[in-house]
N, C-alpha and C positions, 0 to 999 in steps of 0.2 A: 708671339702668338702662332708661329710656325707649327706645324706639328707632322712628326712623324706620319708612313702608309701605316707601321704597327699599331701607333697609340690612335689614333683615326681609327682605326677597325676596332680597338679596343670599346670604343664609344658606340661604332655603327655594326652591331652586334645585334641580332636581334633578339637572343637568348635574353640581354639586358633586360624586355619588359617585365620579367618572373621579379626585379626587388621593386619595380615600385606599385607595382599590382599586389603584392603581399603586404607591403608599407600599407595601402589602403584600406586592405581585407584587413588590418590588422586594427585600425584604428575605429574601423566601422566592429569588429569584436568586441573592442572596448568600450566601444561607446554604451552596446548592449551591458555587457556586464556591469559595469560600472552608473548608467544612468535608468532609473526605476523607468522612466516615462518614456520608453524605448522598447517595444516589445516586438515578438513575430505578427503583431497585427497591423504596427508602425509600417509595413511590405507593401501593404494590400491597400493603403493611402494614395501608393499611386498610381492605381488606377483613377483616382478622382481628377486624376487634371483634366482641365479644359484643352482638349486636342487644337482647340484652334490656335491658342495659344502657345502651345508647343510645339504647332509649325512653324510659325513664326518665330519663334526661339530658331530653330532650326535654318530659316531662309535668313536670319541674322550671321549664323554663323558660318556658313558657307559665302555671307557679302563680306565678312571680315576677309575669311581664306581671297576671295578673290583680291582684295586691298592690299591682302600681304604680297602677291604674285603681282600685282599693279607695280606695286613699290619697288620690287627687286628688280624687274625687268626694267624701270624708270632707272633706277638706280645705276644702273649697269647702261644706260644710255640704246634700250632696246640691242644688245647685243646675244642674251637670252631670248628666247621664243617666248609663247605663253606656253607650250608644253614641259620647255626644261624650265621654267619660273614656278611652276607648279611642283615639277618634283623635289625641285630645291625648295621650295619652302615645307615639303613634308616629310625630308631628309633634316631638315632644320630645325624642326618643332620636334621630330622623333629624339634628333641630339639632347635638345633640351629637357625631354622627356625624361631621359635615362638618365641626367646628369644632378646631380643639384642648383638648384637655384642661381645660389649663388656665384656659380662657374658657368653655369650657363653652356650654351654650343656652339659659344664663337669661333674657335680654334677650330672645330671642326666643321662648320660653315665655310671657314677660307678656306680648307683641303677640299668640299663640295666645290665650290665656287672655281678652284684652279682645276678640279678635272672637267667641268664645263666647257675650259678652254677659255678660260678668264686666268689673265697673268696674274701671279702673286701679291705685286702691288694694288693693280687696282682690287683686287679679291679681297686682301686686308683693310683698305681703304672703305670699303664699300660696308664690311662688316663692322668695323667701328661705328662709323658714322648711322649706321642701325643703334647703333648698342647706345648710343650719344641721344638720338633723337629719341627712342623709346624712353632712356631715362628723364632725357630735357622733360615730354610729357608729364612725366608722375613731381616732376621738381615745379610744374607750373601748376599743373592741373591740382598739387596736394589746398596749395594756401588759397584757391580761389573754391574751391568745394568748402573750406574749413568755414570760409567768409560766407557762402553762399546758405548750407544750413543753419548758421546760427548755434554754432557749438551741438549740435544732437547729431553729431558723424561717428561718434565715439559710441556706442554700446555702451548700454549702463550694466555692468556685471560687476562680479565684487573685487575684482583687479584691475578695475579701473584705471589706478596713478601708474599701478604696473604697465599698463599696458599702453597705456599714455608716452611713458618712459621710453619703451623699447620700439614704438613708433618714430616720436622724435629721433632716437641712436639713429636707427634704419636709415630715414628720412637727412640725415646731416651726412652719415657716411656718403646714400648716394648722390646729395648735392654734391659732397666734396670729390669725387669720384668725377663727374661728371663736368664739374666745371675744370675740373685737372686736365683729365681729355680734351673736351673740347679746348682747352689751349695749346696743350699739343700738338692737336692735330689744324685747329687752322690759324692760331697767331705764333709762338715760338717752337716746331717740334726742335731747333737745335736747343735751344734753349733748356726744353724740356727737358732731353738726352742730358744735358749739362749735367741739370738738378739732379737727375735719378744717380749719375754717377758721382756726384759728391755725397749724395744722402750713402750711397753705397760702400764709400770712402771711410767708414765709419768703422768703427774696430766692430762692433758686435753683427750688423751687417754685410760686412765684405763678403760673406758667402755668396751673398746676391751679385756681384758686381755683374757677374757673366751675365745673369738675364739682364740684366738694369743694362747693360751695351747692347744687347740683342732687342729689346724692348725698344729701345731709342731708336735703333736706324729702322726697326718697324716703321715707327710714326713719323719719321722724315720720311719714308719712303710712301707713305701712305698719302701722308700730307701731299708732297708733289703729285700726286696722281686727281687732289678735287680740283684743285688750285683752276682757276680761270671757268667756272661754269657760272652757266647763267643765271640770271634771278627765279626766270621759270623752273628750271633747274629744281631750284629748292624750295618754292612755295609746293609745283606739285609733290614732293617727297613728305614736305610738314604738313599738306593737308591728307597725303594717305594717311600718314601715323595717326593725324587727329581723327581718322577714320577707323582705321583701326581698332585702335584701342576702345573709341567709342561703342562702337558695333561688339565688342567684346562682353562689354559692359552690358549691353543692354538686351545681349543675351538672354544676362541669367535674370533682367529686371520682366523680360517674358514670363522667363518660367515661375517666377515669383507671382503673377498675375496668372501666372495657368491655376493657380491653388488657392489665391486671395484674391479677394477686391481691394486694388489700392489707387490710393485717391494720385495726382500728379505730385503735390509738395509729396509723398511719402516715395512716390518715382524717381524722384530727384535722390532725396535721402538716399535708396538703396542704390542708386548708381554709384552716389558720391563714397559712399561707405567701402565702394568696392575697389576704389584708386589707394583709398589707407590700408585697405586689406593686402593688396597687391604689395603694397611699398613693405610690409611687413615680410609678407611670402616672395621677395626677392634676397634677403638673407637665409633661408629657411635652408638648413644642410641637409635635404632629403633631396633623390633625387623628384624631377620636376613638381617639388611642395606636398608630396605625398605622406599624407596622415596631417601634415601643418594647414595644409590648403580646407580638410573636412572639420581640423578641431575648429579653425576661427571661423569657418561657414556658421557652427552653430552658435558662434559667440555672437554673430555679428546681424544674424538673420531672423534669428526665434523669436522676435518681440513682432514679425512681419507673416510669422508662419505656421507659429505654435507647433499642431501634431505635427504637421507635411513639414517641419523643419528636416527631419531626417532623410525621409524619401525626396526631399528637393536639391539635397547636398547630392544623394549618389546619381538623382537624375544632371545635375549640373555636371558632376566631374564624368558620367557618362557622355555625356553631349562635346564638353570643352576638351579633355584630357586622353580619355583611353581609346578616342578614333585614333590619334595620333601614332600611340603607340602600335595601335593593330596596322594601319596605312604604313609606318615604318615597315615593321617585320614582312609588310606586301612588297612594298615597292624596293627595298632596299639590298635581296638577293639581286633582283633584276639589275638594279644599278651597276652593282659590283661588277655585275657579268660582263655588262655593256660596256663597260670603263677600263677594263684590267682582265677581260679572258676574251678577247674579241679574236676572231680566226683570222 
């Protein structure tokens, strides 16, 4: 997970936000072209929200931001500020932004994190154990949402088993991911290192051997750096995440009320709907789920939204997605400067 100052700037670029702003303009064109029931009057819908409703959308997502800066500063055992917790997490989400999904901004979180003046180890350490507990979340939070609606989390559309299918895949890969890691990193990382370098050992693999050795003494060295913290330690970290991501959630179940009336059991629904959507848009090879993130908005939400389906997607991914990348391209000249041209 090391990563180069080049391949690091390669990512923390701010030129980056032009592919996934056009991914989006691209997908919101086709939506037009392609769907009758999508017009230039579909625009003018949103103006209908209920503003009350959309401030509160709004003071949900700014209590997430602050949960994620809670989190990392807890994480880091207060050795960040709240001011450098802050920029690190919008250094972090910007990474994510520009990256796909599925690569995510870890690697370059631990290059934020080491110019902070947080050592390597625990830097690595720290952003794992993110990456661990985010996913632990969507691995507990999937099967007790599935139990809680009573099978109606799924959209009824006409690739139903399809889409069923490519949940599940999602859904096993990042259990099996996740419960890999966390053995890693807190019952055997030698062990781990072992595995990787015999799976590597393999004729068709041996290319890999080099990372599969560089990967292991990662997570041995990661590993020693949580080893011996407290209980409080890690309830406060599992209940920011459950915070988190909640507050995430219930976001966009605002904005959904800014446009409907909806009863509580259907509150639930669209919360719940949004942790399988997510588990989905965690594989998604665009950078941060752009064009993936709007098609299944409208797969997942139009039974709750009708016309305002469309203007509630670009109002969501305005709110959740493209602050990020603007606040990157802000703050992240300034970083560079601070960090690497200092007098």
């Amino acid at each position: 997970m090391e990563i180069s100052k080049k391949n690091a700037f390669k990512v923390l670029n701010p030129n980056n936000i032009w592919v996934p702003i056009l991914l989006g303009l691209g997908i919101v064109f086709l939506l037009f072209y392609f769907d009758d029931n999508i017009t230039s009057d579909n625009l003018r819908l949103i103006f209908d929200a209920k503003w009350s409703s959309v401030f509160v959308a709004f003071l949900v997502l700014l209590a997430r931001d602050a949960g994620y800066a809670y989190r990392i500063r807890t994480l880091t055992d207060q050795t960040l500020n709240w001011k450098q917790s802050i920029v690190v997490i919008i250094l972090w989400e910007f990474a994510s932004a520009v990256t796909p999904s599925v690569v995510g901004g870890t690697a370059v979180a631990v290059f934020i994190l080491t110019y902070e003046g947080i050592n390597f180890g625990k830097s690595l350490a720290y952003v794992m154990l993110t990456a661990i507990l985010d996913n632990l979340f969507f691995v507990v939070a999937a099967p007790v949402v599935m139990l809680l609606t009573k099978g109606v989390i799924f959209p009824d559309i006409a690739a139903k088993e399809g889409f069923q299918f490519f949940f599940f895949l999602s859904y096993g890969l990042i259990a099996i991911y996740t419960l890999v890691m966390s053995y890693g990193l807190f019952v055997k990382p030698r062990a781990f290192k072992w595995f990787l370098l015999k799976m590597t050992s393999m004729k068709w693999l041996k290319k890999w051997k080099v990372k599969a050795n560089q990967y292991g003494d990662e997570i041995i060295i990661a590993s020693s750096e949580i080893k011996g913290k407290m209980a409080q330690y890690w309830i406060k970290i599992s209940l920011a995440t459950i915070f988190i991501w909640s507050a995430r959630y219930l976001m966009l179940n605002s904005l959904v009320s800014a446009y409907t009336e909806i009863t509580i059991p259907e509150h639930m629904v669209i919360f719940s709907r949004q942790i399988i959507m997510w588990i989905v848009m965690l594989i998604s090879p665009t950078p941060g789920s752009s064009g993936t993130a709007e098609f299944f908005f409208n797969q997942f939400f139009n039974e709750y939204l009708g016309s305002y389906t469309f203007v509630s997607s670009i109002f969501w991914r305005l709110m959740s997605y493209y602050p990020y990348l603007l606040l990157g391209a802000i703050f992240l000249p300034r970083w560079i400067r601070s960090k690497f041209f200092k007098k």
